[in-house]
N, C-alpha and C positions, 0 to 999 in steps of 0.2 A: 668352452665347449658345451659346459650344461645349459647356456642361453642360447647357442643355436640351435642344439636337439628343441629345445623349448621351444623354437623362434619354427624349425620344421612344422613341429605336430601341430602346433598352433595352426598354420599356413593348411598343412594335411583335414584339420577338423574343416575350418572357414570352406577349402574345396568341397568337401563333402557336403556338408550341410545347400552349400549351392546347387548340386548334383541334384539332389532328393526335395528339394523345394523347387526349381525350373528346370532342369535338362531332363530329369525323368519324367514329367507330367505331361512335356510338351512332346516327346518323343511317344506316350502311350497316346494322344489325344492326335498326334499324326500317324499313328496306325490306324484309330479309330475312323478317321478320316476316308483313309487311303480303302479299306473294307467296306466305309459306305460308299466309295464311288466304285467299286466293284460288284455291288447286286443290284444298281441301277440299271431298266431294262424301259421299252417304250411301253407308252401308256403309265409313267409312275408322274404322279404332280410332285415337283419340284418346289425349292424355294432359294434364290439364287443369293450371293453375297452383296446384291444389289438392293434385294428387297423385293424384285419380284418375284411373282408366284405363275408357273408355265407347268405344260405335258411335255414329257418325251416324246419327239416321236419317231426319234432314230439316236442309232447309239454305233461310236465308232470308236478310234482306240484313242482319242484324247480329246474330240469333239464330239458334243450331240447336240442334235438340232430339237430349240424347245420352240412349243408352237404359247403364246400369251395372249390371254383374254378370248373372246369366242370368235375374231376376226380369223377364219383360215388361210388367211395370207400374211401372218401375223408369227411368219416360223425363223429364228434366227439363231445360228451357229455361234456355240459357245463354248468354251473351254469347261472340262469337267470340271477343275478345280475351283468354277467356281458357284460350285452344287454345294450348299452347306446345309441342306436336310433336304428329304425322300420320305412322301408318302405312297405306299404299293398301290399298286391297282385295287385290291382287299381292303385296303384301307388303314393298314400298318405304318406306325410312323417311329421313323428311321432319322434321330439327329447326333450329332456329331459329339 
């Protein structure tokens, strides 16, 4: 009986320690996330999970269309998520 109480808190500490080292970092760092693809507005320069670097120039409710490099025909629909930092039009820079 005293080796599986043992054998429990053991198994209970190990959960834990998992929790506060990956579940919770990745859960505040997808909030963080989720809040900057919420103050993205047009006009902010971008920097995508690709590597590049583009303008808003429209904002919808899971796609925005970023325009890249100074070609103005150069505009292509993208999924927010994959926005991993926002610079404002002010010049505020917003990463993840």
């Amino acid at each position: 009986m005293a080796g599986t109480l043992g054998l429990v808190l053991y198994m209970g500490v190990i959960i834990g320690i998992f929790y506060f080292l990956l579940i919770r970092p990745q859960k505040k760092q997808q909030k963080a996330h989720e809040a900057l693809l919420m103050t993205i507005a047009a006009g902010d320069s971008v920097l995508t999970s690709s590597g590049f670097y583009g303008v808003i120039i429209d904002v919808m409710e899971e796609v925005v269309i970023v325009e890249f490099g100074n070609n103005k025909n150069c505009r292509i629909p993208m999924k927010k998520d994959a926005i991993v930092e926002v610079e404002k039009a002010g010049g505020a820079t917003t990463e993840e």
